[in-house]
N, CA, C and O atoms as CSV, one atom per row, in Angstrom:
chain,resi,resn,atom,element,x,y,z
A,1,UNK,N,N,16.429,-6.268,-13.767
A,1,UNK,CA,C,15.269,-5.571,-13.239
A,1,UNK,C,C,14.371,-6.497,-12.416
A,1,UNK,O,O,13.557,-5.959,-11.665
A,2,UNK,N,N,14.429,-7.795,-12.475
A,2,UNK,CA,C,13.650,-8.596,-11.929
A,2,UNK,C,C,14.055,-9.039,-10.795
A,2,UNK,O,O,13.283,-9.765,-10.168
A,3,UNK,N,N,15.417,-8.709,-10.213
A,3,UNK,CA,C,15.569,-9.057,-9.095
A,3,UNK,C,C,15.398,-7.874,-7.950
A,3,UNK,O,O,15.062,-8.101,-6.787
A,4,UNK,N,N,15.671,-6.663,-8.458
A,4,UNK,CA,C,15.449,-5.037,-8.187
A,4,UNK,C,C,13.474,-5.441,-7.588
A,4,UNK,O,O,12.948,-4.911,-6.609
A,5,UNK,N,N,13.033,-6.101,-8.189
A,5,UNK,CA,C,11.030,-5.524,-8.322
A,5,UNK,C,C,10.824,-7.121,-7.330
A,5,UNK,O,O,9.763,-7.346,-6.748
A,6,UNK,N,N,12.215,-8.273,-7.276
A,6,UNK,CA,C,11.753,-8.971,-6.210
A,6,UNK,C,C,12.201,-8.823,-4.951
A,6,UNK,O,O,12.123,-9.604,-4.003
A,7,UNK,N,N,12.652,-7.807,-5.023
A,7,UNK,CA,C,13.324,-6.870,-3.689
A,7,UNK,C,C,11.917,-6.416,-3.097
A,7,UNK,O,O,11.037,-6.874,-2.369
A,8,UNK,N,N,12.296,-4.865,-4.064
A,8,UNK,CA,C,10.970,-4.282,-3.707
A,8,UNK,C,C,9.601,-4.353,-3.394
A,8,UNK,O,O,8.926,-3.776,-2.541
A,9,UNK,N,N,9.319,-5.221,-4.304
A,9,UNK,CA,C,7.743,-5.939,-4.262
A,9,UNK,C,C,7.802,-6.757,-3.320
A,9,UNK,O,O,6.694,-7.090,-2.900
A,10,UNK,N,N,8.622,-7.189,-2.848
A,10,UNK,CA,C,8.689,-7.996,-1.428
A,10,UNK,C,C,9.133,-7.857,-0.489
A,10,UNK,O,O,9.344,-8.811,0.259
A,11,UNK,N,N,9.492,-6.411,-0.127
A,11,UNK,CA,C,9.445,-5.820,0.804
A,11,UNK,C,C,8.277,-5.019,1.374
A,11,UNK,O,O,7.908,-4.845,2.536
A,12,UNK,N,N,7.710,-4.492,-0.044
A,12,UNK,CA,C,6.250,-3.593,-0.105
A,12,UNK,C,C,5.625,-4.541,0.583
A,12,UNK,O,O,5.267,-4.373,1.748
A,13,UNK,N,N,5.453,-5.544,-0.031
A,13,UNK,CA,C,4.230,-6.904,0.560
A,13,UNK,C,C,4.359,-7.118,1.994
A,13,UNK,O,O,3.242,-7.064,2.509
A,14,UNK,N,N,5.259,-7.335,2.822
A,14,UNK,CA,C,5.662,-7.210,3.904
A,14,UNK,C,C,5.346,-5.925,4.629
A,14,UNK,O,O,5.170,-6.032,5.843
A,15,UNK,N,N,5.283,-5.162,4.284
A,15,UNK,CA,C,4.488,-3.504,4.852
A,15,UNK,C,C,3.475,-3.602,4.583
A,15,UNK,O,O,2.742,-3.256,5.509
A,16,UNK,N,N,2.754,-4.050,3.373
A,16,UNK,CA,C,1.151,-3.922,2.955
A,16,UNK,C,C,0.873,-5.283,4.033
A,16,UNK,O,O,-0.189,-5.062,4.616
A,17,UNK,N,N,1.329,-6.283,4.374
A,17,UNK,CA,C,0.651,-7.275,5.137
A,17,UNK,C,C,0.952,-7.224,6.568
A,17,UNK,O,O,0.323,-8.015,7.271
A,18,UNK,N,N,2.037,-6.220,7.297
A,18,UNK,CA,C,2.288,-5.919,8.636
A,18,UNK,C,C,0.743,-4.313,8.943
A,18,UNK,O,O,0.054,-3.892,9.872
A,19,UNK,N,N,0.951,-4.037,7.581
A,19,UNK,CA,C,0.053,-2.622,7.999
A,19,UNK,C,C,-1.532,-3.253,7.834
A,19,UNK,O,O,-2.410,-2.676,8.476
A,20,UNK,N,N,-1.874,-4.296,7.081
A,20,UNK,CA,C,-3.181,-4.889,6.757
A,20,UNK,C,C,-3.666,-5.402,8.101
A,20,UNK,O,O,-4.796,-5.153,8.520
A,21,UNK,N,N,-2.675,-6.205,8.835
A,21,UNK,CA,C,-2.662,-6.771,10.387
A,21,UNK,C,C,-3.194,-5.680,11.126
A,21,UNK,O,O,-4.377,-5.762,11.455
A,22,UNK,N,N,-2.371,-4.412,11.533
A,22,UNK,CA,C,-2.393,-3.894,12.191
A,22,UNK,C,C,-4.018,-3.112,11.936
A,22,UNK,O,O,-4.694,-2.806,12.918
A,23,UNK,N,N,-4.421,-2.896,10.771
A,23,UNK,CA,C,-5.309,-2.361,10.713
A,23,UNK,C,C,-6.470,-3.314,10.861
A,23,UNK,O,O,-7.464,-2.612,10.674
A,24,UNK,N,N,-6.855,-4.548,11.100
A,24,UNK,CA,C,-7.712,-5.732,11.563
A,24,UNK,C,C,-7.649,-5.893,12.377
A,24,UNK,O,O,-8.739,-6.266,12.809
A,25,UNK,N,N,-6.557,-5.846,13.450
A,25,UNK,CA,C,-6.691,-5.482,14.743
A,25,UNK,C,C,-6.716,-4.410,15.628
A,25,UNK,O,O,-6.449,-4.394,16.829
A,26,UNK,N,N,-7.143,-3.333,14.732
A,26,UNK,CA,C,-7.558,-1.675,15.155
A,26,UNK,C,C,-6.159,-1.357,16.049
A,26,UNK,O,O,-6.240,-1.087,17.247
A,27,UNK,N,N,-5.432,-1.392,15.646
A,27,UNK,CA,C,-4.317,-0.630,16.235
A,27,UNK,C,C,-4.215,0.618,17.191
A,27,UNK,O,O,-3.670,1.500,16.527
A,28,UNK,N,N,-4.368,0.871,17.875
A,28,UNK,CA,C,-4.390,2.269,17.711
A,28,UNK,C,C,-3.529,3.928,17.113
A,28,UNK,O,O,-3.820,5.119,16.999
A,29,UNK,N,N,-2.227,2.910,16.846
A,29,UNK,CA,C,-1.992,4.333,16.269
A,29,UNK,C,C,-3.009,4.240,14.511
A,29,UNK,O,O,-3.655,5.025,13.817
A,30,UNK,N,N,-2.644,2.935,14.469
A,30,UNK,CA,C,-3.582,3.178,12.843
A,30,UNK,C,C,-4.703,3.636,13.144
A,30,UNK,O,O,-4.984,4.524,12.340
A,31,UNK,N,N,-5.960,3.400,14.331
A,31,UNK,CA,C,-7.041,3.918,13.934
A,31,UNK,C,C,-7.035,5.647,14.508
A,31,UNK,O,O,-7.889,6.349,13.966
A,32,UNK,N,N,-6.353,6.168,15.298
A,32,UNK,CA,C,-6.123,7.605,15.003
A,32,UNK,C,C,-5.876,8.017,13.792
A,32,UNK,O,O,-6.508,8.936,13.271
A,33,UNK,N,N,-4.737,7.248,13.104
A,33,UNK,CA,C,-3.769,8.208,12.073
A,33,UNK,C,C,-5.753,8.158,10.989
A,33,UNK,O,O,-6.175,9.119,10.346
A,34,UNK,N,N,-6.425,6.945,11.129
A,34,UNK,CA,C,-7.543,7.167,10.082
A,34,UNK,C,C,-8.934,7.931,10.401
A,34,UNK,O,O,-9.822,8.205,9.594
A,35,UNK,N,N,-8.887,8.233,11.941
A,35,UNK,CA,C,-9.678,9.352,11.996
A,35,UNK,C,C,-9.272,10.734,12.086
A,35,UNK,O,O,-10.120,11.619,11.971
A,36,UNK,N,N,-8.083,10.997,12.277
A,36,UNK,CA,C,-7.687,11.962,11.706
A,36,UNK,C,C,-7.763,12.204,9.978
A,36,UNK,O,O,-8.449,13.159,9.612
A,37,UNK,N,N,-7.358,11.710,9.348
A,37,UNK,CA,C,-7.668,12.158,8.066
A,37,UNK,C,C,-9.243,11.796,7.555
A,37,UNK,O,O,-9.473,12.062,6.375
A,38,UNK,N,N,-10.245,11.264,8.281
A,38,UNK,CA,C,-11.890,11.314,8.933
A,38,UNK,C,C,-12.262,10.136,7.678
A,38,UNK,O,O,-13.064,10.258,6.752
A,39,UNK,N,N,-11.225,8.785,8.073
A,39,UNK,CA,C,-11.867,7.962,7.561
A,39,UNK,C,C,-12.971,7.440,8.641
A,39,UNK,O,O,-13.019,7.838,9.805
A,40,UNK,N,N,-13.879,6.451,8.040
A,40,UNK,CA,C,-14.878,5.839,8.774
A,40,UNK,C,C,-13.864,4.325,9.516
A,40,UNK,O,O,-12.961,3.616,9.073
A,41,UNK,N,N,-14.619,4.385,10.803
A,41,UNK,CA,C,-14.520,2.720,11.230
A,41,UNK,C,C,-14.524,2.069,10.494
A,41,UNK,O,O,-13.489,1.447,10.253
A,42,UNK,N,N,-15.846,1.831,9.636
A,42,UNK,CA,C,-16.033,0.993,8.947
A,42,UNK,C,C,-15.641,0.454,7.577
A,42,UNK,O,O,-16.061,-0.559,7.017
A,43,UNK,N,N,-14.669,1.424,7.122
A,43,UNK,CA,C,-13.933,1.017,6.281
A,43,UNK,C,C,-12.651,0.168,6.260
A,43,UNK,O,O,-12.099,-0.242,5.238
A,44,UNK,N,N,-12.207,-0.063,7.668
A,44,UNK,CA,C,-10.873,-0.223,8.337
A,44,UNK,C,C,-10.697,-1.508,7.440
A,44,UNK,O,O,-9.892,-1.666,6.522
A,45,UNK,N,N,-11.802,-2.540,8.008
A,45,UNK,CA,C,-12.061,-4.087,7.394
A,45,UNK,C,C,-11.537,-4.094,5.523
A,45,UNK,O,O,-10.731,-4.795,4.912
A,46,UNK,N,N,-12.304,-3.139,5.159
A,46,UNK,CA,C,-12.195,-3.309,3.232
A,46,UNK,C,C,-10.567,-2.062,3.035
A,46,UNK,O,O,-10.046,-1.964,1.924
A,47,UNK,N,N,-10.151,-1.473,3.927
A,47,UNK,CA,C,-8.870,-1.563,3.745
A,47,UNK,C,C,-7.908,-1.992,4.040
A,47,UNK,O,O,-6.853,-1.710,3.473
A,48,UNK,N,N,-8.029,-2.899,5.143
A,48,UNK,CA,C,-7.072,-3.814,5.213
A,48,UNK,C,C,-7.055,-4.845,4.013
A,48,UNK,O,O,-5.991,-5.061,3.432
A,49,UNK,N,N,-8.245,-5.495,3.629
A,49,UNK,CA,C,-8.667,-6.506,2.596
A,49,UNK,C,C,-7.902,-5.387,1.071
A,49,UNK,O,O,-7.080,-5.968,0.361
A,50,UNK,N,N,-8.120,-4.451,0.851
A,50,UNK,CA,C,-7.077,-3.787,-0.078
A,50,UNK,C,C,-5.717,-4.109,-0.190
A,50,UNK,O,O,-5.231,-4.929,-0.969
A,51,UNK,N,N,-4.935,-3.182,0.911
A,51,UNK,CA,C,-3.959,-3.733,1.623
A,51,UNK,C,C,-3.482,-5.299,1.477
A,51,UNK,O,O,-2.403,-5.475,0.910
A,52,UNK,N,N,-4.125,-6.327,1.895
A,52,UNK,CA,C,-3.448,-7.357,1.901
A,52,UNK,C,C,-3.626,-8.404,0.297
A,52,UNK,O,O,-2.806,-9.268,-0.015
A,53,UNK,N,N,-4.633,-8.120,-0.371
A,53,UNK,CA,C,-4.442,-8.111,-1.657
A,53,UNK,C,C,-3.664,-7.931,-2.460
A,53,UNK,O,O,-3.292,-8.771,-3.279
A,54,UNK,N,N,-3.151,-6.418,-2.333
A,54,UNK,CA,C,-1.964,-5.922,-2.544
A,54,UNK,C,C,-0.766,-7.018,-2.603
A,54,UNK,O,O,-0.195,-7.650,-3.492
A,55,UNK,N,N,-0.683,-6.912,-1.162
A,55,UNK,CA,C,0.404,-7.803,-0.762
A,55,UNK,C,C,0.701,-8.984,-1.435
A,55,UNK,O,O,1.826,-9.220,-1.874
A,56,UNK,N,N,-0.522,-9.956,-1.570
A,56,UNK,CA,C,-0.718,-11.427,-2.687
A,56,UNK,C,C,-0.658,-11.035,-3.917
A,56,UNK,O,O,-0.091,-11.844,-4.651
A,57,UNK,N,N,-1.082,-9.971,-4.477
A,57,UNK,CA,C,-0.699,-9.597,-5.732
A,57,UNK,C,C,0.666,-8.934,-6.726
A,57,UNK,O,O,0.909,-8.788,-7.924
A,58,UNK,N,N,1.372,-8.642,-5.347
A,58,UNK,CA,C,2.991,-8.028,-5.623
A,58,UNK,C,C,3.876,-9.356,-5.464
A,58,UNK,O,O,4.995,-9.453,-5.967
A,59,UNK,N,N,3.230,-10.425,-4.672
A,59,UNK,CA,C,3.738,-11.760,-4.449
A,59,UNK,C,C,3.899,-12.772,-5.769
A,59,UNK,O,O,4.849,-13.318,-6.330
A,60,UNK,N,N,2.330,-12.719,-5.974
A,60,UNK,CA,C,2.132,-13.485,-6.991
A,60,UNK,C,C,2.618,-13.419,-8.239
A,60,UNK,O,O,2.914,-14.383,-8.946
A,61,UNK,N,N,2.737,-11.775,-8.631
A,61,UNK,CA,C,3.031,-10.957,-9.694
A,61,UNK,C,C,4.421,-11.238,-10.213
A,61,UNK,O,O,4.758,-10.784,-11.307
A,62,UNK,N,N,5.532,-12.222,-9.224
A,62,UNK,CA,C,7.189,-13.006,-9.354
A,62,UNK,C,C,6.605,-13.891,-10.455
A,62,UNK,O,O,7.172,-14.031,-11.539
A,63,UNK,N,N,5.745,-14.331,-10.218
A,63,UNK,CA,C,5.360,-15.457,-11.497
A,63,UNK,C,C,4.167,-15.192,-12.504
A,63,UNK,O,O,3.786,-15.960,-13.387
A,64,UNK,N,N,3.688,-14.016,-12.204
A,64,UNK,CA,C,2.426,-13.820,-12.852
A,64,UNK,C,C,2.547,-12.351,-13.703
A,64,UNK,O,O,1.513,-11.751,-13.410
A,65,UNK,N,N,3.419,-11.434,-14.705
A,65,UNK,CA,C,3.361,-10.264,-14.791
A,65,UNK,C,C,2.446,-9.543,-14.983
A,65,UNK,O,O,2.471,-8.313,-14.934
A,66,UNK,N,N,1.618,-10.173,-15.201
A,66,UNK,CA,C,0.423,-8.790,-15.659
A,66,UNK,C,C,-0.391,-8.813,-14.197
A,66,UNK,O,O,-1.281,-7.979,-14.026
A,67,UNK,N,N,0.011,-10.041,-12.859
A,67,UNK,CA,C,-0.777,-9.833,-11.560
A,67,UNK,C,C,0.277,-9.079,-10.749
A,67,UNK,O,O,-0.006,-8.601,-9.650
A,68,UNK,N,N,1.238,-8.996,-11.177
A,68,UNK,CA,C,2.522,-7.960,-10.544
A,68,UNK,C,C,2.038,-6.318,-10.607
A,68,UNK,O,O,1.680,-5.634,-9.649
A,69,UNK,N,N,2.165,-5.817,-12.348
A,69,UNK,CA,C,1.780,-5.288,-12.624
A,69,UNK,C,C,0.567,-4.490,-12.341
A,69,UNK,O,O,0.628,-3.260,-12.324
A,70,UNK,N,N,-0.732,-5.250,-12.077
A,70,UNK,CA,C,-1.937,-4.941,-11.507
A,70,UNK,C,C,-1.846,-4.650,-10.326
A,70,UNK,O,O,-2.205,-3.507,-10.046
A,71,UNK,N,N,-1.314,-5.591,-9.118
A,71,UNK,CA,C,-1.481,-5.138,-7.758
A,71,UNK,C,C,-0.147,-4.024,-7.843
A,71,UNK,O,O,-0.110,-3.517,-6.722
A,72,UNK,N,N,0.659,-3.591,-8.458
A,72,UNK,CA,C,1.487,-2.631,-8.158
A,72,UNK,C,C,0.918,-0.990,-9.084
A,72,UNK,O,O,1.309,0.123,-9.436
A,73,UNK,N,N,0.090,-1.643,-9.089
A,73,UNK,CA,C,-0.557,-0.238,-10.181
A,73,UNK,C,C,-1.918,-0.018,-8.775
A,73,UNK,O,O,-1.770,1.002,-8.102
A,74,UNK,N,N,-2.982,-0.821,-8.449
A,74,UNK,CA,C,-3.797,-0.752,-7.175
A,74,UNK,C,C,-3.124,-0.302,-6.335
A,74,UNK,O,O,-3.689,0.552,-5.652
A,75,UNK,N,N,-1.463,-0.668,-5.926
A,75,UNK,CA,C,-1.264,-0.118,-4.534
A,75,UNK,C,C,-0.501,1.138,-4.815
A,75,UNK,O,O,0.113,1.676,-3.893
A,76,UNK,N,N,-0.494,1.568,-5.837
A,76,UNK,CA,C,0.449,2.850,-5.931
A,76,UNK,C,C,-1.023,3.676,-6.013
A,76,UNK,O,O,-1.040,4.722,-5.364
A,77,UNK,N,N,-1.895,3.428,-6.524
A,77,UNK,CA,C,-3.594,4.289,-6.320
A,77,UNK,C,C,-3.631,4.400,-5.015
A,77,UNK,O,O,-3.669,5.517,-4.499
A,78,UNK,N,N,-3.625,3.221,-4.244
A,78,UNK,CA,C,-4.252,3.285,-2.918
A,78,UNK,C,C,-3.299,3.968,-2.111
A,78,UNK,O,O,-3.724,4.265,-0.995
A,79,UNK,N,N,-1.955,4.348,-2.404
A,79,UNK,CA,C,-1.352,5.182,-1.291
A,79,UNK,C,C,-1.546,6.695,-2.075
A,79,UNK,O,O,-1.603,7.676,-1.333
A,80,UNK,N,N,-1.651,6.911,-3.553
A,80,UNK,CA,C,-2.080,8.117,-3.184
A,80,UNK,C,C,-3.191,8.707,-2.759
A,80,UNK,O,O,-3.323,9.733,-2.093
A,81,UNK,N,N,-3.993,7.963,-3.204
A,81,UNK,CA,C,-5.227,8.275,-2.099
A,81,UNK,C,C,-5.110,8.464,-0.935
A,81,UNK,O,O,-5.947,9.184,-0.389
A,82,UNK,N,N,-4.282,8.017,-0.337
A,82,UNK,CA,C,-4.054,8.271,1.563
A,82,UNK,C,C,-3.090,9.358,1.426
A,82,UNK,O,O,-3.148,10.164,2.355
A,83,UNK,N,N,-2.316,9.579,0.625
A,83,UNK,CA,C,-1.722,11.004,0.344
A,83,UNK,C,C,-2.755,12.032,0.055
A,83,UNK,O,O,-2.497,13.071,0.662
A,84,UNK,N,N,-3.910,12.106,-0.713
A,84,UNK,CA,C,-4.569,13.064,-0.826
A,84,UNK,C,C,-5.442,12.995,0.352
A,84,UNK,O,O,-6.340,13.837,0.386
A,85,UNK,N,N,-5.362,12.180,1.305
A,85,UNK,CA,C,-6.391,12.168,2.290
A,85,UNK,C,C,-5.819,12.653,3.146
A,85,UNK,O,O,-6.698,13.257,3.761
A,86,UNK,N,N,-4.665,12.857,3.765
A,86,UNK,CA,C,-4.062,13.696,4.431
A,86,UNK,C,C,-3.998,14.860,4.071
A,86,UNK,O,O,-4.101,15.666,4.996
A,87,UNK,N,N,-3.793,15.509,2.522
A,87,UNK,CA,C,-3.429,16.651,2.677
A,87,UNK,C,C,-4.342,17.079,2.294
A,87,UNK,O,O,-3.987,18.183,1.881
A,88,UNK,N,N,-5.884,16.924,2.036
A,88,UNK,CA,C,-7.339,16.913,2.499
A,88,UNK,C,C,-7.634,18.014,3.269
A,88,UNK,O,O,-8.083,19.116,2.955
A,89,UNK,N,N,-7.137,17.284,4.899
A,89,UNK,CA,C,-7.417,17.348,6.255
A,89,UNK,C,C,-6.135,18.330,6.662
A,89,UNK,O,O,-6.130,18.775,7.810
A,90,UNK,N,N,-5.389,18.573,6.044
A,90,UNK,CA,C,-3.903,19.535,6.263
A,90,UNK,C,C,-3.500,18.278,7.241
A,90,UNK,O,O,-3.612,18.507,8.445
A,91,UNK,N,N,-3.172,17.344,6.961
A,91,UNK,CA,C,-2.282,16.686,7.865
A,91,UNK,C,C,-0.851,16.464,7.295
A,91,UNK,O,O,-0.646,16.049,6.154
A,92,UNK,N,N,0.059,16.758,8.140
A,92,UNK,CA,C,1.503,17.236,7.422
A,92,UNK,C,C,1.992,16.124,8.011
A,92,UNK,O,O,3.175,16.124,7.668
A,93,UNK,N,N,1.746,14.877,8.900
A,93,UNK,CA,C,2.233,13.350,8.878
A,93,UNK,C,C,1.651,12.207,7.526
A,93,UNK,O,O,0.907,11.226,7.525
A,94,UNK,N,N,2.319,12.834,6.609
A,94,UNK,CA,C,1.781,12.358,5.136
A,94,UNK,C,C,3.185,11.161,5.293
A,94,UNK,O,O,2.936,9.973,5.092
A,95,UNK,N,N,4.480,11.549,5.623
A,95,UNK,CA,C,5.195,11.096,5.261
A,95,UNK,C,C,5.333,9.605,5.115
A,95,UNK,O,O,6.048,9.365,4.142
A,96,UNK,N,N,4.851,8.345,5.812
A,96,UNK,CA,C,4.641,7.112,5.675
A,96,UNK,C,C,4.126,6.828,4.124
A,96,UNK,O,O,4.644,5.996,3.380
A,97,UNK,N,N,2.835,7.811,3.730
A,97,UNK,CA,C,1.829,7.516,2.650
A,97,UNK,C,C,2.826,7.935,1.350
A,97,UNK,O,O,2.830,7.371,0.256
A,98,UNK,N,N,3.632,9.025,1.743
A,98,UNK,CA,C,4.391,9.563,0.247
A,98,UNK,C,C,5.427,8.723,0.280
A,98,UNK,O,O,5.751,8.448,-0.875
A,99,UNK,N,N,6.519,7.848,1.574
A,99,UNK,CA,C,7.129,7.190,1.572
A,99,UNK,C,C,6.427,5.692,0.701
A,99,UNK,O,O,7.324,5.265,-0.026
A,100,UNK,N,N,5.271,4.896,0.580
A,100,UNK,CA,C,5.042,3.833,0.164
A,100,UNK,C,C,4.656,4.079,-1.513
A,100,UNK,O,O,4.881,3.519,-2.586
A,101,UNK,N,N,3.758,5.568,-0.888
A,101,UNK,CA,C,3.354,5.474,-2.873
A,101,UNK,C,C,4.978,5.674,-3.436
A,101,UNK,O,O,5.037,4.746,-4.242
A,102,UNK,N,N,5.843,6.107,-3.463
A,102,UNK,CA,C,7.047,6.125,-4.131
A,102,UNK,C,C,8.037,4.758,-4.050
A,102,UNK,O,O,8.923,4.685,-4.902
A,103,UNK,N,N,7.928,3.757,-3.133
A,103,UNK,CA,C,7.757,2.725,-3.026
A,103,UNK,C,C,7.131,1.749,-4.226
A,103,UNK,O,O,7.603,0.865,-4.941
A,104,UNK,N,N,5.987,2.293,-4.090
A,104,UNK,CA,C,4.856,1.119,-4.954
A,104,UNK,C,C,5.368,1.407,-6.356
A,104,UNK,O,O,5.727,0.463,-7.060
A,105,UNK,N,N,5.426,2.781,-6.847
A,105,UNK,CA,C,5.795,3.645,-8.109
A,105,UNK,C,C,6.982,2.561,-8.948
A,105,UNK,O,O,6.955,2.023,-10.056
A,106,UNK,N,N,8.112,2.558,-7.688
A,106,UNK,CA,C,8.875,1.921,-8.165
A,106,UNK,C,C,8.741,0.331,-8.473
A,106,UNK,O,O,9.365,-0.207,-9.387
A,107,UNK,N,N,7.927,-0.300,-7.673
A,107,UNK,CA,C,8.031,-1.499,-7.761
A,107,UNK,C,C,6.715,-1.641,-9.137
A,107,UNK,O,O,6.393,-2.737,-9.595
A,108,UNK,N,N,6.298,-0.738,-9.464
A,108,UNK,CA,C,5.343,-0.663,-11.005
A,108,UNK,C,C,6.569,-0.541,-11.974
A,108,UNK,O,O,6.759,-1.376,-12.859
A,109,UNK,N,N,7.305,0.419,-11.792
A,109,UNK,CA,C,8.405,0.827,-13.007
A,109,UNK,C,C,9.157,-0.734,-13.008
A,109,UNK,O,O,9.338,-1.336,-14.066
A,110,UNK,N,N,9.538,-1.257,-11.765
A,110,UNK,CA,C,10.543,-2.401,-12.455
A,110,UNK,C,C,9.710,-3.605,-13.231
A,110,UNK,O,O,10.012,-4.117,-14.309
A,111,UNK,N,N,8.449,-3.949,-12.289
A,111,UNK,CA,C,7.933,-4.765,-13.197
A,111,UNK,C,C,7.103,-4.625,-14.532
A,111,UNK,O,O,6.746,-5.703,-15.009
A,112,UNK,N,N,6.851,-3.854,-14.999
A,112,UNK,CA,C,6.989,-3.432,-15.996
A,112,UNK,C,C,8.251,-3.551,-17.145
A,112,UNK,O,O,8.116,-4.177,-18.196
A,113,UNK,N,N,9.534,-2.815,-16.740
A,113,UNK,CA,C,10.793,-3.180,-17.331
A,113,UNK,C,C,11.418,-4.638,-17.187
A,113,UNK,O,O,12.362,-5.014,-17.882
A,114,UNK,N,N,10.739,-5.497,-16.123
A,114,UNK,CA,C,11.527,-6.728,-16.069
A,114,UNK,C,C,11.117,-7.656,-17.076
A,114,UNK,O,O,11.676,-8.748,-17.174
């Protein structure tokens, strides 16, 4: 199981820290996809800083289980939250957000079992 959650968790981290980028440098498809579901500008900054937390914490979490554990339990919150924030707003391009929280889900279930 521990090589399964250093897959996953380190692949997640690699999406949570390509998508943390993109969102610090206002992207533009990221900052549409977040005013469409009517986040603020000003949150962009403290979700990327989520986001890339994440990322150090699914990292760290190879040697640390209960910091594995934690940031994979935060980032499976934080994508459903962007799942309920889409379907909020009826936005039916959820699929990225339901693609990661099931992602994150898993990389909670292995470290946990590892």
């Amino acid at each position: 199981m521990f090589i399964a959650y250093a897959v996953v968790g380190g692949l997640l981290a690699l999406a949570l820290t390509a998508s943390a980028t993109f969102t610090l440098q206002r992207n533009d498809q990221i900052v549409a996809s977040m005013r469409k579901v009517q986040v603020p500008d000003s949150w962009l900054p403290r979700l990327a800083t989520l986001k890339a937390a994440g990322a150090i914490g699914l990292v760290a979490g190879l040697w640390f289980t209960p910091l594995g554990i934690a940031a994979a339990t935060g980032v499976t919150l934080y994508f459903i939250g962007a799942v309920i924030s889409h379907l909020r707003v009826k936005d039916h391009e959820l699929a990225p957000a339901a693609v990661l929280t099931v992602v994150a889900a898993a990389a909670l279930i292995l470290r946990v079992l590892s």
